[in-house]
C-alpha positions as a LaTeX table, in Angstrom:
\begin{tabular}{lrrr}
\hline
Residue & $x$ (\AA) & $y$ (\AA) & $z$ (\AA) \\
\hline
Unk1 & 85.45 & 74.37 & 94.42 \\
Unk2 & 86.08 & 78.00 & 95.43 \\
Unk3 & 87.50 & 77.09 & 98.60 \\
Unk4 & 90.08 & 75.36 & 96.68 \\
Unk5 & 91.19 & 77.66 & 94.40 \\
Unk6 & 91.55 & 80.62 & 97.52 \\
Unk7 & 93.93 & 77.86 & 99.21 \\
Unk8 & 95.89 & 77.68 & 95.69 \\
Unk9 & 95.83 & 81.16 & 95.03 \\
Unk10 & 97.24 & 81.55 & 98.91 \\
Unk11 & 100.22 & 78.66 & 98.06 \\
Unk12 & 100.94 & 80.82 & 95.22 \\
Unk13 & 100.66 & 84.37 & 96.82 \\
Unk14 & 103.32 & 82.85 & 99.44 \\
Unk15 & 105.55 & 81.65 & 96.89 \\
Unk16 & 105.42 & 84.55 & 94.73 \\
Unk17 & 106.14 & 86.65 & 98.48 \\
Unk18 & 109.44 & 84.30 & 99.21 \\
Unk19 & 110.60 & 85.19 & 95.89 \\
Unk20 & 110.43 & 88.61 & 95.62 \\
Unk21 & 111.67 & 88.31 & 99.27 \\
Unk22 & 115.26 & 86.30 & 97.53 \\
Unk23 & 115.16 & 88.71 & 94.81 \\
Unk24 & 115.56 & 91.16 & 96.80 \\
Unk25 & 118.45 & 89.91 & 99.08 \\
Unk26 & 120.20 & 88.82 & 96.12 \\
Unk27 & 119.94 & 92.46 & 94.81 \\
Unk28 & 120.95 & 93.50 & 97.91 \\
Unk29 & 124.62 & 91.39 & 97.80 \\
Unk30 & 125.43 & 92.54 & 94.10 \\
Unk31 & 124.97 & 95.82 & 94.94 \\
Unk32 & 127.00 & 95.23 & 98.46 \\
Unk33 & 129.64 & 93.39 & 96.09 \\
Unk34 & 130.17 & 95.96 & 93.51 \\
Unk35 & 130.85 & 98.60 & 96.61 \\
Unk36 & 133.50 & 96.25 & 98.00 \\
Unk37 & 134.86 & 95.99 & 94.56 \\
Unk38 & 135.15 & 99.53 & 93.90 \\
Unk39 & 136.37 & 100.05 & 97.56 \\
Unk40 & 139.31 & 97.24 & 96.64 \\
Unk41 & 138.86 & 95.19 & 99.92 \\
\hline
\end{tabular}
């Protein structure tokens, strides 16, 4: 029983990881999108 809830917490702690990983490459191109808009390219 314990065994199985590490393994889900893991799944989760993985999923959670990817996300903040894609939040923070998505942050990344709005803020590289509002340079190129205020540089006008």
């Amino acid at each position: 029983m314990k065994d199985r809830l590490n393994r889900v917490r893991r799944k989760n702690n993985s999923i959670f990881i990817l996300c903040r990983g894609a939040l923070r490459s998505l942050n990344f191109l709005l803020s590289c999108a509002e340079i190129a808009d205020s540089c006008h390219f």
